[in-house]
ChimeraX commands (.cxc) that place a marker at each C-alpha (Angstrom):
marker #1 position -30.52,-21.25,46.78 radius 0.5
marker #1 position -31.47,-22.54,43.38 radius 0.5
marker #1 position -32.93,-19.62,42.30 radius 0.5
marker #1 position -29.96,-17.49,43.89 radius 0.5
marker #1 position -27.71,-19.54,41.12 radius 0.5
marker #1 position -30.59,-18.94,38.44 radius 0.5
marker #1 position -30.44,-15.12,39.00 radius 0.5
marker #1 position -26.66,-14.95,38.80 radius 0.5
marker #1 position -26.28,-17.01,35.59 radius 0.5
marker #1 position -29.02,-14.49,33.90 radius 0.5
marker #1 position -27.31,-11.60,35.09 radius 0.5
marker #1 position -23.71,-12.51,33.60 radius 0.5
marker #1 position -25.65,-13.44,30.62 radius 0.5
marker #1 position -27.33,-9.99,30.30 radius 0.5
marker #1 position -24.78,-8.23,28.89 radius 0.5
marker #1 position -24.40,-10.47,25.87 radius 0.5
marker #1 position -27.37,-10.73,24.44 radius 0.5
marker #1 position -26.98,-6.69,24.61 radius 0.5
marker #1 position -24.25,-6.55,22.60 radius 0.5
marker #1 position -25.09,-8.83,20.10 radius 0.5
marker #1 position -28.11,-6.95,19.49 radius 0.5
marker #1 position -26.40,-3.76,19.13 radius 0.5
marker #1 position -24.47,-5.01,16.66 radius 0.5
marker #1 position -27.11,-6.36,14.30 radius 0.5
marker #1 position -28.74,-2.77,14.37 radius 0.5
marker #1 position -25.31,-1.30,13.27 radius 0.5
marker #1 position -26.55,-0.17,9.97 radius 0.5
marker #1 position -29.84,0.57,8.23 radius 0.5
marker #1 position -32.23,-1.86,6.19 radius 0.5
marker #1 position -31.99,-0.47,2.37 radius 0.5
marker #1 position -32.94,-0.89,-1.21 radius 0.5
marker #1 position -30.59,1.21,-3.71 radius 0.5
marker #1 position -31.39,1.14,-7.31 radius 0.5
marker #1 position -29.00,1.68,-9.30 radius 0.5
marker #1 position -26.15,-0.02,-12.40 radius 0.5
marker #1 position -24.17,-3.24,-11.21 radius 0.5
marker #1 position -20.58,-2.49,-12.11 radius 0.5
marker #1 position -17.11,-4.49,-11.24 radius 0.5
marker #1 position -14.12,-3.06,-10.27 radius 0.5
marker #1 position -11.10,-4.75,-9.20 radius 0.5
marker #1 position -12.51,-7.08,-6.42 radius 0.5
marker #1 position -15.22,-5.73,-5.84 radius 0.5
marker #1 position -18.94,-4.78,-6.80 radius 0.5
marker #1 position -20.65,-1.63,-7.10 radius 0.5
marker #1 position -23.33,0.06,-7.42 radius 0.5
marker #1 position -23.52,2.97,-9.86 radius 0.5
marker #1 position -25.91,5.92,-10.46 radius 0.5
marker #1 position -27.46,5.84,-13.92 radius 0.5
marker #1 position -27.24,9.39,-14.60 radius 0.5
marker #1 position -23.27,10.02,-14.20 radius 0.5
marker #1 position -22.03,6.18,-13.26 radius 0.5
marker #1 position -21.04,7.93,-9.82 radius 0.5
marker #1 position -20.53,5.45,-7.06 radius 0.5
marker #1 position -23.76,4.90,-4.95 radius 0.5
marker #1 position -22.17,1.89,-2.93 radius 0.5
marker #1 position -20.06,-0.70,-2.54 radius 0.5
marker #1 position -21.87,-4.36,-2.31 radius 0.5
marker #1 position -20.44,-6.87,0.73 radius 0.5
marker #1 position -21.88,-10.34,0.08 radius 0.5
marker #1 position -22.82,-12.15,3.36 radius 0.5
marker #1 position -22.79,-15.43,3.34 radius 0.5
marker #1 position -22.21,-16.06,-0.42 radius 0.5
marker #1 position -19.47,-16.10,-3.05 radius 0.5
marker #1 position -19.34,-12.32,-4.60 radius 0.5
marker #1 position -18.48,-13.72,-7.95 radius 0.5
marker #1 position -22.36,-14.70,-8.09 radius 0.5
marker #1 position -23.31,-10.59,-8.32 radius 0.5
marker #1 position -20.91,-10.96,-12.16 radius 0.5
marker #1 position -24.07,-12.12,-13.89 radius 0.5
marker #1 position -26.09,-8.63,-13.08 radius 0.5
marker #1 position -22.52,-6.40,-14.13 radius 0.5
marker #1 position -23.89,-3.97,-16.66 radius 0.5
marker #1 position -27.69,-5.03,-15.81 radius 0.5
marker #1 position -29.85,-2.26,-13.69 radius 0.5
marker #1 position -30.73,-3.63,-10.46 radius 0.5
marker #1 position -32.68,-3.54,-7.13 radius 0.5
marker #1 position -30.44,-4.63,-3.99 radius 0.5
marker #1 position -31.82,-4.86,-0.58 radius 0.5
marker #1 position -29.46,-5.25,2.46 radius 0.5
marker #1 position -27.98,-3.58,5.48 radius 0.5
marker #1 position -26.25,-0.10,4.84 radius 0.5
marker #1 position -23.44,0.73,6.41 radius 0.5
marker #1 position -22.91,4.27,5.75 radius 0.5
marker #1 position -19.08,4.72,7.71 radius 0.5
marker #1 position -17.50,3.73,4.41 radius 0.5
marker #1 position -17.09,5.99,1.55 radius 0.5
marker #1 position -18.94,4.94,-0.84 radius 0.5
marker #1 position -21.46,3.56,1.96 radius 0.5
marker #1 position -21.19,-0.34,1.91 radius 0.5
marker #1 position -24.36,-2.19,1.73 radius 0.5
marker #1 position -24.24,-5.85,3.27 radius 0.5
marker #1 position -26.30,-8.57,0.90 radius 0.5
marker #1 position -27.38,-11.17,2.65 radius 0.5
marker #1 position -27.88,-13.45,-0.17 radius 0.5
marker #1 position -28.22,-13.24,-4.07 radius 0.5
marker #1 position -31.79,-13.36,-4.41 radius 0.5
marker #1 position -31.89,-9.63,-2.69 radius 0.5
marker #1 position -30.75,-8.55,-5.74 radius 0.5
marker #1 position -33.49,-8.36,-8.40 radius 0.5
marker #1 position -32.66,-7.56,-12.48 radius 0.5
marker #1 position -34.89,-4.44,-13.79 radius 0.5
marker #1 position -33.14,-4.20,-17.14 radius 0.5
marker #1 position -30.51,-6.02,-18.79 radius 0.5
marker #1 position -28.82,-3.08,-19.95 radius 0.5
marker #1 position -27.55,-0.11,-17.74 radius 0.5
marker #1 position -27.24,3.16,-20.13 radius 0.5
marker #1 position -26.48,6.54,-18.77 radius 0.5
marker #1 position -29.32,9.06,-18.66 radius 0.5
marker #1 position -28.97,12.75,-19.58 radius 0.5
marker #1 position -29.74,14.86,-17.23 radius 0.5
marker #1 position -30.91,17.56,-19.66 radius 0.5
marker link #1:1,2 radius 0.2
marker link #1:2,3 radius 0.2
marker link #1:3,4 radius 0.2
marker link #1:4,5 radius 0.2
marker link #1:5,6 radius 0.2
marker link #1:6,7 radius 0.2
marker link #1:7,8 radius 0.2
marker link #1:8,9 radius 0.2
marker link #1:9,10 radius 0.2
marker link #1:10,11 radius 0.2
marker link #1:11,12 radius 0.2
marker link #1:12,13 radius 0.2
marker link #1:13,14 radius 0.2
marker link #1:14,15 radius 0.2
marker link #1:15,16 radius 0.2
marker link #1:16,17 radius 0.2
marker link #1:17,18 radius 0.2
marker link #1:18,19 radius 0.2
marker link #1:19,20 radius 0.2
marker link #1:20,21 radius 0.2
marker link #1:21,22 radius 0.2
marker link #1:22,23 radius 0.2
marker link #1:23,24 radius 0.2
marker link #1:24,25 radius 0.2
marker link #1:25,26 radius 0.2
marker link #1:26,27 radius 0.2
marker link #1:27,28 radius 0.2
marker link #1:28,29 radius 0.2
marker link #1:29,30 radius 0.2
marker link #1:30,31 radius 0.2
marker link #1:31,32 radius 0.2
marker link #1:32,33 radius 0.2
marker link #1:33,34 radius 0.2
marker link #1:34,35 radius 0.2
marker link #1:35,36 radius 0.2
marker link #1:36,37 radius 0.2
marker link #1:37,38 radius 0.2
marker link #1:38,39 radius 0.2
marker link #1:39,40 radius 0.2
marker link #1:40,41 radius 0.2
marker link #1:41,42 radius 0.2
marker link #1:42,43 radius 0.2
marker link #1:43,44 radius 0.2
marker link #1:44,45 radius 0.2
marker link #1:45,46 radius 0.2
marker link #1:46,47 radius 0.2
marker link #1:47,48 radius 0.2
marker link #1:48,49 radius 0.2
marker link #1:49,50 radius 0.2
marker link #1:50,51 radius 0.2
marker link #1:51,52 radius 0.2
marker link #1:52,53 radius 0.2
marker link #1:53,54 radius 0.2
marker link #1:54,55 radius 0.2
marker link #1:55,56 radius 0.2
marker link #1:56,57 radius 0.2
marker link #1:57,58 radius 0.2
marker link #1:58,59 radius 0.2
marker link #1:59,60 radius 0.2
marker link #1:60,61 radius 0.2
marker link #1:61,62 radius 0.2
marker link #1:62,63 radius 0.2
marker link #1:63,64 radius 0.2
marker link #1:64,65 radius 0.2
marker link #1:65,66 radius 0.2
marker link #1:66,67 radius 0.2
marker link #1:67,68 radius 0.2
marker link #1:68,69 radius 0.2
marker link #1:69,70 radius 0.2
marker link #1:70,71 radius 0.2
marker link #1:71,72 radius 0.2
marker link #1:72,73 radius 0.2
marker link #1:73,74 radius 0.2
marker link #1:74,75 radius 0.2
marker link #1:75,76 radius 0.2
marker link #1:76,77 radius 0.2
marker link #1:77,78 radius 0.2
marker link #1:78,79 radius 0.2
marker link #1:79,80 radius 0.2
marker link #1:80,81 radius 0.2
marker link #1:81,82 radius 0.2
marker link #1:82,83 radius 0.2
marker link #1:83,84 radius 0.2
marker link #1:84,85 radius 0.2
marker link #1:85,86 radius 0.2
marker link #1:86,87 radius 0.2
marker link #1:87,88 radius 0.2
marker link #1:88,89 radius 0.2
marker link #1:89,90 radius 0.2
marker link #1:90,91 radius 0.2
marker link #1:91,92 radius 0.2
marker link #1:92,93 radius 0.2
marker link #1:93,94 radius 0.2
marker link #1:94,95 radius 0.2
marker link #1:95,96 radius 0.2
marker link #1:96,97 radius 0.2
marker link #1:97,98 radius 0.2
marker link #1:98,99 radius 0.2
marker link #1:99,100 radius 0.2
marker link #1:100,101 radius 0.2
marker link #1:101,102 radius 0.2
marker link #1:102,103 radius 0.2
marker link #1:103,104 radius 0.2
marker link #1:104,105 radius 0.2
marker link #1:105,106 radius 0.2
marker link #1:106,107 radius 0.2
marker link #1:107,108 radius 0.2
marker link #1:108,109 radius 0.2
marker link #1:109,110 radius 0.2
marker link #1:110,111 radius 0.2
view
């Protein structure tokens, strides 16, 4: 009988852990390159060439005011990209993902 109970509990559990799981593979493990820029309320990630949009950063976990010391700087960032959003949103799990290459961001020519 004990065991009966034991099965039962694991199978209503099952499911859970399933879904949970699921979810943390949503997006895909990423590091962009690219200028730290602010807009209005948010933080993004800029190509160097023509400043386009590469993605939008999504601090998880910690205050997004702490990615204003890297605006204008070129950067590293590693997190999870969620590529439904346009531009793609990557999810930073905390501040020491992103890593300073240069503390100035200048446009390249592509010519």
């Amino acid at each position: 009988m004990r065991y009966t109970w034991v099965l039962l509990i694991w199978l209503v559990m099952a499911p859970v852990g399933q879904t949970a799981q699921s979810e943390k593979t949503s997006g895909k493990t990423q590091v962009i390159t690219g200028c730290l820029d602010e807009k209005p309320g948010i933080y993004v990630l800029r190509t160097d060439s023509d400043l386009k949009e590469i993605a939008q950063l999504e601090p998880v976990g910690f205050e997004k005011q702490l990615f204003a010391r890297f605006v204008g700087h070129r950067v590293s960032v590693s997190g999870t990209l969620i590529e439904s959003t346009a531009p793609p949103t990557l999810r930073v799990s905390s501040i020491g993902s992103v890593k300073d290459i240069s503390e100035m961001c200048t446009p390249t020519s592509g010519k």
